[in-house]
C-alpha positions, -999 to +999 in steps of 0.1 A: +253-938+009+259-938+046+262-902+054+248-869+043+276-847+031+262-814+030+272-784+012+258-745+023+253-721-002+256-687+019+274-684+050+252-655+066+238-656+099+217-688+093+242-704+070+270-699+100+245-714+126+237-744+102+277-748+096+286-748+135+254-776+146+274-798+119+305-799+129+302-798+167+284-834+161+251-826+165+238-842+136+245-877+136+255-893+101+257-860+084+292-845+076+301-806+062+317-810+031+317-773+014+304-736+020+297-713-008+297-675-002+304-650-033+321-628-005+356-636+001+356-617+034+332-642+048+343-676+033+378-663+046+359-664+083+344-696+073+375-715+065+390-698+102+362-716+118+358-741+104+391-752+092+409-768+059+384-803+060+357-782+041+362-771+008+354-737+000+339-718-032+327-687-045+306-701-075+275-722-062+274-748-094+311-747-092+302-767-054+278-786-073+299-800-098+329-809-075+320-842-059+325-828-027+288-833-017+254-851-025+230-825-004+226-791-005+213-765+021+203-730+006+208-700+027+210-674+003+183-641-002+147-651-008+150-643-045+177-668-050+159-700-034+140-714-063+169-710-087+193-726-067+173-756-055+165-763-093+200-760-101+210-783-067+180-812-080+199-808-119+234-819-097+217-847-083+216-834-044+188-836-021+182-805-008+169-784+022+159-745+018+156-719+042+124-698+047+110-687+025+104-713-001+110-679-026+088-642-028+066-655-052+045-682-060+053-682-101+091-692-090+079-719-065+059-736-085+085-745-109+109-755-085+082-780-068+077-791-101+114-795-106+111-818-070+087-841-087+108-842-120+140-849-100+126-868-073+150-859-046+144-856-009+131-821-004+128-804+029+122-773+041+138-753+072+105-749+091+121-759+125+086-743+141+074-771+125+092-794+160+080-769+187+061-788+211+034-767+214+021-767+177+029-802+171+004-811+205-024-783+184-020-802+157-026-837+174-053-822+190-067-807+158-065-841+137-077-861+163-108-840+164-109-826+205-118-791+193-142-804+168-153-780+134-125-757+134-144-722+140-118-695+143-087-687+146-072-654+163-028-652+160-017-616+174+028-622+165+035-583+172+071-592+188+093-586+160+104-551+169+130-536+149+146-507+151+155-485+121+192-488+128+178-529+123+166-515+085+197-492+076+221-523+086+215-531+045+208-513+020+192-544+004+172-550+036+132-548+033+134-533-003+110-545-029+140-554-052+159-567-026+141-591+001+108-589-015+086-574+014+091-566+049+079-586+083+058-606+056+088-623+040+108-620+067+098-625+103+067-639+096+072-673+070+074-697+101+037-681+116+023-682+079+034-720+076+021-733+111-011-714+103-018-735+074+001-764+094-026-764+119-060-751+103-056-754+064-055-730+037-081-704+038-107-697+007-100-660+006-084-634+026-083-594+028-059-576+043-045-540+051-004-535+048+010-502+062+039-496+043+065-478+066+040-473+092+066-468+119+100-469+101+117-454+073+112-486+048+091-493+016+077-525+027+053-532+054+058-533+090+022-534+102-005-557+085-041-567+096-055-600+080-092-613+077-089-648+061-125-672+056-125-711+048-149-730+029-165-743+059-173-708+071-144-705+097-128-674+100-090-662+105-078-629+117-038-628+119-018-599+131+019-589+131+045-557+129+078-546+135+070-514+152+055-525+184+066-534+218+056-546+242+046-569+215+026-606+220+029-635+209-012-652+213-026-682+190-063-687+198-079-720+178-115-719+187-137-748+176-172-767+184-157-786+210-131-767+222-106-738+222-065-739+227-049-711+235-008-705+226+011-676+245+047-677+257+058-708+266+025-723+277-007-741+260-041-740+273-068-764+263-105-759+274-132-787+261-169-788+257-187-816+278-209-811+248-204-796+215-219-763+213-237-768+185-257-797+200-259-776+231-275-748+211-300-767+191-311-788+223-311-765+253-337-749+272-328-718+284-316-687+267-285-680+284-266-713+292-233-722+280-218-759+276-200-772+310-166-767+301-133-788+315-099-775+315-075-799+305-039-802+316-026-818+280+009-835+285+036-819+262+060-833+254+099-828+235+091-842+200+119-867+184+129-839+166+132-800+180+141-770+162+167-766+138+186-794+148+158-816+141+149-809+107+185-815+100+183-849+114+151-855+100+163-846+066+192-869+069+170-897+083+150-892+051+182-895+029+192-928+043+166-943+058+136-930+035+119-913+067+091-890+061+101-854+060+084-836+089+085-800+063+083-814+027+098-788+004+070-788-018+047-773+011+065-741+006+045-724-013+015-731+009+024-701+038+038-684+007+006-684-012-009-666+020+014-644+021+011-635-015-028-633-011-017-604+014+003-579-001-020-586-038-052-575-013-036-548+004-024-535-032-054-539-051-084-533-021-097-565-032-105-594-017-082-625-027-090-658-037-064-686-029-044-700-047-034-668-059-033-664-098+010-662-097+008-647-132-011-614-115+008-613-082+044-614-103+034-587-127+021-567-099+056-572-080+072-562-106+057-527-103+072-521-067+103-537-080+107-511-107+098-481-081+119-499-055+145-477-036+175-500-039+180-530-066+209-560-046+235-572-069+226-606-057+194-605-059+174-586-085+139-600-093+136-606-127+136-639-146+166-626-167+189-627-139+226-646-152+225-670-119+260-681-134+274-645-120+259-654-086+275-677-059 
């Protein structure tokens, strides 16, 4: 093989954006070979834009089996990820999937376990996963300059939506039909880098407000507390319904302390760690003599979407190491799951969460759900065949 020929499996807005990057060039050795969409209308606008080269098909396995491709890029609703991925590693494709891995952490599981059956190269679209300013925290983090993690503080509040945003679909942030609100939605990327840069928490507890300040059924304002095994705390705030809204990641440790906003990172650094400062200093009141550093950040080899495309194709050909493994999917997921499952039952969460309590609990907003999509019901029972 000596180029990735990909095929898309929905031609939304992400599937679109993918399609375009392809065929301008901007992906070296990979090639567009198909687009999948179960509406004519758009494939009809796919095949103006992108012309007669690429096949086109309205049934997913129907791409699959038509030797058109050997890789697959799933841009479908949440609730069809995990089926289709399975279904792309049974055709023999590698295969990259958009965020989220899937709603739930039952489906995930058996499509990372379907990965390490089939054993085909497995990425995730976590392009955040390139921004220079989290891959310099996470250098900084794993080479030790903030020390013992202590806390970390993320406030993500600018994701504002307007109602007409919610009443664009009637599928949109419905518990049948996306599977949550700004948790599943704006907020996968955040979840992932959290765990990216500081692990996976012990436990978390949470409060949701479910249409706190629009007309939905899901939330659109949630408060985390999060704790770790080495007694590090997280706090992690986001909603929909606030502007001015910020964007501030605060990574505290014995050593040290960055600080992401905007476009910028700060890093401060203890001369001495404060926890040899405490036990060894004479007065009450002193603190450690603290440096600012000006850390050089730099443009990784790989940025944004674009990269993880390149990156996945590297991996196809060259055997490269995936910079978002597919199977690391289900670890934002998992802490989003451990949110809603707090927020519903008052309790605090242990993580993993138990996917056996968190689906059956689902299933109860499902069934009191306002709107059930065609495309995407949650159950288990769904005919996929009738899909894509």
């Amino acid at each position: 093989m000596d180029k990735v020929i990909l095929g898309i499996i929905g031609y939304g807005n992400m599937g679109s954006d993918h399609a375009k990057r392809i065929t301008n060039g901007d992906i070296p050795r990979m090639k567009l070979g198909a687009i999948c969409d179960i509406d004519k209308a758009k494939l009809e606008k796919a095949k103006a834009v992108l012309g007669e080269d690429v096949a086109y098909f309205e049934n997913y396995k129907d791409m699959l089996a038509s030797g058109k491709i050997n890789a697959v890029l799933v841009a479908t609703p949440h609730y069809l990820h995990p089926e289709m991925v399975i279904d792309s590693f049974k055709a023999d494709m590698n295969v990259i999937c958009e965020k989220p891995a899937g709603v739930y952490t039952k489906q995930v599981n058996e499509m990372n376990e379907a990965a390490k059956k089939y054993g085909k190269v497995f990425s995730m679209m976590y392009n955040q996963r390139t921004n220079p300013l989290y891959v310099k925290a996470r250098e900084l983090i794993q080479q030790g300059e903030l020390g013992d993690l202590r806390r970390m503080v993320w406030i993500i509040t600018n994701w504002f939506r307007t109602q007409a945003y919610y009443d664009s679909g009637t599928w949109r942030s419905t518990w049948s039909g996306e599977g949550g609100g700004a948790l599943i939605n704006q907020n996968p990327h955040q979840l992932d880098l959290w765990q990216w840069l500081c692990g996976m928490p012990k436990t978390i507890r949470s409060t949701c407000y479910y249409g706190k300040w629009h007309d939905i059924e899901v939330e659109d304002d949630v408060t985390v507390f999060a704790e770790y095994e080495n007694g590090m705390t997280a706090t992690y705030i986001t909603s929909t319904g606030e502007a001015p809204g910020t964007n501030r990641l605060e990574i505290t440790g014995t050593k040290g302390k960055i600080v992401i906003e905007g476009d910028s990172m700060k890093f401060w650094q203890n001369r001495v760690d404060d926890v040899t400062y405490c036990k060894t200093a004479k007065g009450g009141f002193g603190t450690p003599e603290l440096w600012e550093i000006q850390v050089p950040v730099k443009k990784p080899a790989y940025l944004q979407h674009n990269g993880i495309l390149k990156n996945f194709t590297d991996a196809v050909l060259d055997g490269a190491e995936l910079i978002a493994p597919g199977e690391e999917g289900v670890l934002g997921l998992n802490i989003s799951n451990a949110i809603h499952m707090s927020s519903w039952t008052g309790e605090t969460v242990t993580l993993p969460v138990d996917p056996d309590k968190f689906y059956a609990l689902l299933q109860e907003k499902i069934a009191n759900s306002k709107v059930v999509k065609k495309e995407a019901k949650a159950v288990e029972s769904v005919d996929m065949s009738s899909t894509f």
